[in-house]
DSSP file (Angstrom, degrees, kcal/mol; ACC not computed):
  #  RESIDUE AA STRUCTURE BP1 BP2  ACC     N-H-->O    O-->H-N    N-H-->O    O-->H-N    TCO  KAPPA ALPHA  PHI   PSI    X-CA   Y-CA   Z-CA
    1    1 A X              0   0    0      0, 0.0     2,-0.4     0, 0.0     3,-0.2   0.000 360.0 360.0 360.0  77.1    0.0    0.0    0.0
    2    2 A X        +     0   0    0      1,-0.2     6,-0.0     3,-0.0     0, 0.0  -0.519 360.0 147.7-137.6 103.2    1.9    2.8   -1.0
    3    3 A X        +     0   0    0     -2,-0.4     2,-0.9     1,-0.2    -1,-0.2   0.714  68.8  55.1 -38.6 -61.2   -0.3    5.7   -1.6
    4    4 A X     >  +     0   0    0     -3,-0.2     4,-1.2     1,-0.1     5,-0.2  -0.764  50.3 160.5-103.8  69.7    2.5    8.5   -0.5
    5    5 A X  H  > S+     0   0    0     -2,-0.9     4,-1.2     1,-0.1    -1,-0.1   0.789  73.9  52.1 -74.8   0.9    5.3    8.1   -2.1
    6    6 A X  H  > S+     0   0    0      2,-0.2     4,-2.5     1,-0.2     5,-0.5   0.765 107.3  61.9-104.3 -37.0    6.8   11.6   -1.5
    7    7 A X  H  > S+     0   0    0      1,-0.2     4,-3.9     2,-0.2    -1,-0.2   0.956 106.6  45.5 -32.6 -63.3    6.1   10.7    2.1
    8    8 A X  H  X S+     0   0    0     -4,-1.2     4,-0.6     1,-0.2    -2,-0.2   0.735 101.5  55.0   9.0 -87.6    8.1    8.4    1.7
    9    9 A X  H >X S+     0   0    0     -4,-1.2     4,-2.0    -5,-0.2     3,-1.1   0.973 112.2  51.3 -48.5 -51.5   10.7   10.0    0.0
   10   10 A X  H 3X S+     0   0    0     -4,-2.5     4,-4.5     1,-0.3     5,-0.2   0.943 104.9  58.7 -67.3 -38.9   10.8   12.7    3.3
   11   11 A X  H 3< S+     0   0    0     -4,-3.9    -1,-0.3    -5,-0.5     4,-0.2   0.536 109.9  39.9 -56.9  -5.9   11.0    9.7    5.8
   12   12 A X  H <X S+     0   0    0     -3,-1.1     4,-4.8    -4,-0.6     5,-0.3   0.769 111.3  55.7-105.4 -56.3   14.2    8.6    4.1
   13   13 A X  H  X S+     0   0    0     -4,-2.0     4,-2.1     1,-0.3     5,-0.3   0.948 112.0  46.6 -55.2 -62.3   15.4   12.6    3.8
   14   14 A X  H  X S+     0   0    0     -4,-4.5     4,-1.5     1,-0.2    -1,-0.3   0.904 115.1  46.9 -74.6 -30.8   14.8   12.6    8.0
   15   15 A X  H >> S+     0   0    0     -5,-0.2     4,-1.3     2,-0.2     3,-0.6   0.996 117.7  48.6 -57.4 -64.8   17.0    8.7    8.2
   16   16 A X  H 3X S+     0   0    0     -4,-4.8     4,-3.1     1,-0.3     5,-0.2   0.901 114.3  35.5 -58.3 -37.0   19.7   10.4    5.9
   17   17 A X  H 3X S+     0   0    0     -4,-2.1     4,-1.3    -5,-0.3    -1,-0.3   0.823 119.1  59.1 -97.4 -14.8   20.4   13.7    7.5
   18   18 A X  H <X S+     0   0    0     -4,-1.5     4,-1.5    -3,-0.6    -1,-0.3   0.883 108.0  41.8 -14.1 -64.8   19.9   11.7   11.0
   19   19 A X  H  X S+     0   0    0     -4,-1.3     4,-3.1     2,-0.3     5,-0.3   0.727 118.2  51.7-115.5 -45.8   22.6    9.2   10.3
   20   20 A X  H  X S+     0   0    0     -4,-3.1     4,-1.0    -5,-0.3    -1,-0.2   0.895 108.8  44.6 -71.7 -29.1   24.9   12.3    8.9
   21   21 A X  H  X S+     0   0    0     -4,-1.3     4,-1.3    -5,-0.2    -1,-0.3   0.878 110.7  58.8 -74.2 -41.2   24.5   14.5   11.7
   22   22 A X  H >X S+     0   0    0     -4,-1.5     3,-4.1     2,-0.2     4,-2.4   0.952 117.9  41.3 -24.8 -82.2   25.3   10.6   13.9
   23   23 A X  H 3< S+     0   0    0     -4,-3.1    -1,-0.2     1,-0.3    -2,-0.2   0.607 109.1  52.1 -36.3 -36.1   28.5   11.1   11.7
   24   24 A X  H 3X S+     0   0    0     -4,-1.0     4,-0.9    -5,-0.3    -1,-0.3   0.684 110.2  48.6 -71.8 -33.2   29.1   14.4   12.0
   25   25 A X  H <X S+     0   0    0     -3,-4.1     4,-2.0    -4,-1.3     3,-0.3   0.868 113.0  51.5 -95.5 -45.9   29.1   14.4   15.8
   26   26 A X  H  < S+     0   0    0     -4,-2.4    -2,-0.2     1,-0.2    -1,-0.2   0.638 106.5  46.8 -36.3 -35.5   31.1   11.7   15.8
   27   27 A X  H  4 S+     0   0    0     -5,-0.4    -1,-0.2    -4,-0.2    -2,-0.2   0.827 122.5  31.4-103.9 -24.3   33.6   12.8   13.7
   28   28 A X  H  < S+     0   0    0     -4,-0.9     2,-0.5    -3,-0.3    -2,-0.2   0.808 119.7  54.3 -93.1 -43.6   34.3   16.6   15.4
   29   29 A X     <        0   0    0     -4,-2.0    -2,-0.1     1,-0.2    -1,-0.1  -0.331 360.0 360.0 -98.5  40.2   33.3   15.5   19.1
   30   30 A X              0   0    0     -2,-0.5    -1,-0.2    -3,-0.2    -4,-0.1   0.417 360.0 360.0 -74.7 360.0   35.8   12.3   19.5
């Protein structure tokens, strides 16, 4: 059932820049 794909799309957009910022904190704040 998928209706929303640009929903979708955003829920993936909030994972990525999640995961980058992970990285990002990670990588300045050792």
């Amino acid at each position: 059932m998928r209706a929303h794909s640009h929903s979708w799309q955003g829920t993936f957009l909030v994972s990525y820049c999640a995961l980058a910022w992970q990285i990002y904190i990670d990588y300045f704040y050792i």
